[in-house]
N, C-alpha and C positions, 0 to 999 in steps of 0.2 A: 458655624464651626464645621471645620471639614471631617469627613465619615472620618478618616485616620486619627484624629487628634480627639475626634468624642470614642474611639475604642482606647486610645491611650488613658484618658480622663478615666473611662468605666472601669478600663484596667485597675488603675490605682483605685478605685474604689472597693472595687474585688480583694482586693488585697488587703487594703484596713479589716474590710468584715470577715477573711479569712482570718488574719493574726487576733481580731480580736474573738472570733468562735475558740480558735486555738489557745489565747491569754483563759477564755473562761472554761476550757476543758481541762487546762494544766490549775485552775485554780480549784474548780471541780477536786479533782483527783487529791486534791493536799499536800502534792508531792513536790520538792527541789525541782528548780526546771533542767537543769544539768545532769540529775542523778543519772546514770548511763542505765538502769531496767527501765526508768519511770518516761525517760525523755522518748522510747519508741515508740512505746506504748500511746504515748499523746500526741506522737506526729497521726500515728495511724488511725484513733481515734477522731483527730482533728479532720481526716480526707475525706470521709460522709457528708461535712457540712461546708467543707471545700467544694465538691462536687452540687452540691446544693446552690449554692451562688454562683457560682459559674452558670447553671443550668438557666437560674431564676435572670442572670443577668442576657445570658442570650434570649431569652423572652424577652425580656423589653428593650434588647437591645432589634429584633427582629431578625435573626438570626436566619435565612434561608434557604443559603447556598453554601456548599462545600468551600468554598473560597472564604467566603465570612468566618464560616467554622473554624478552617483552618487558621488563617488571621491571626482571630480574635484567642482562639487557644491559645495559642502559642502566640501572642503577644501579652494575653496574659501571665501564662506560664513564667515567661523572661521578665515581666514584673515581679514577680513575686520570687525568682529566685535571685532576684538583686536585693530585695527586702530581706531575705533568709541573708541574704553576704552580708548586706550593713550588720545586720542585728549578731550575726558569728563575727562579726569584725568587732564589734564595740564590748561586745560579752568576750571576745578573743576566746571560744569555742571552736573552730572550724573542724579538727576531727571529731569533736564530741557530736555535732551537728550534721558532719554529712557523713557517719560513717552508719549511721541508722538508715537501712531501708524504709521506716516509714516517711523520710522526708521524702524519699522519691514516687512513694503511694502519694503524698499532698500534690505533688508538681504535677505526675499524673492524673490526679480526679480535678485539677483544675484545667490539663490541657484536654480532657475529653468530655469537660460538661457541655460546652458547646455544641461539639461535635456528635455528641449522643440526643441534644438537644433537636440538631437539624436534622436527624436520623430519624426522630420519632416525629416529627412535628413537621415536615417538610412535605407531604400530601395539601396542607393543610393551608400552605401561602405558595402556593405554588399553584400557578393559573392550570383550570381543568379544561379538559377537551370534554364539547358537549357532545353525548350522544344521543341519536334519536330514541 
């Protein structure tokens, strides 16, 4: 499988485990998922454990370089805000959905798990220069 198409694949996988952290935060909470106080609340809540899989997937995804980072964020990111359109298209929410800043905390802690990823952890695969 070509590097492109297994970050597409991990993509989509990021995405299930995001919506479904998100499905068991808004079940958590007990709240209507549409209610307009309750619905920000749970995007924002939701972006901790966003950020978390993104993080945990560029680990095993090997994440090393700023080009990966960059990539893979932000092809994640554009998965998941196609998943958020099906799901305001089928629920026919779209301003109920995007007019919350916390969706754009989720998009974000998903395009910078990566990237905070390769930031911290990039000494670490990255060939060292021996000194005497």
């Amino acid at each position: 499988m070509k590097k492109m198409e297994r970050d597409v694949l991990v993509g989509w996988i990021v995405v299930v485990l995001v919506l479904l952290m998100h499905f068991l935060i808004t079940m958590s909470l007990g709240n209507s998922y549409f209610a307009e106080n309750s619905l920000n609340r749970m995007l924002w809540l939701s972006s901790f454990p966003a950020f978390l899989i993104a993080f945990v997937a560029a680990f095993f995804q090997k994440t090393n370089t700023v080009f990966l980072a960059v990539r893979r964020g932000l092809l994640w990111t554009i998965e998941l805000m196609v998943a958020f359109t099906i799901l305001a298209w089928v629920f026919r929410s779209f301003e109920g959905l995007y007019a919350n800043a916390g969706l754009y905390w989720l998009f974000g802690a998903v395009l910078i798990g990566p990237i905070f990823y390769m930031m911290a952890f990039r000494r670490q695969h990255s060939k060292r220069i021996r000194t005497p």
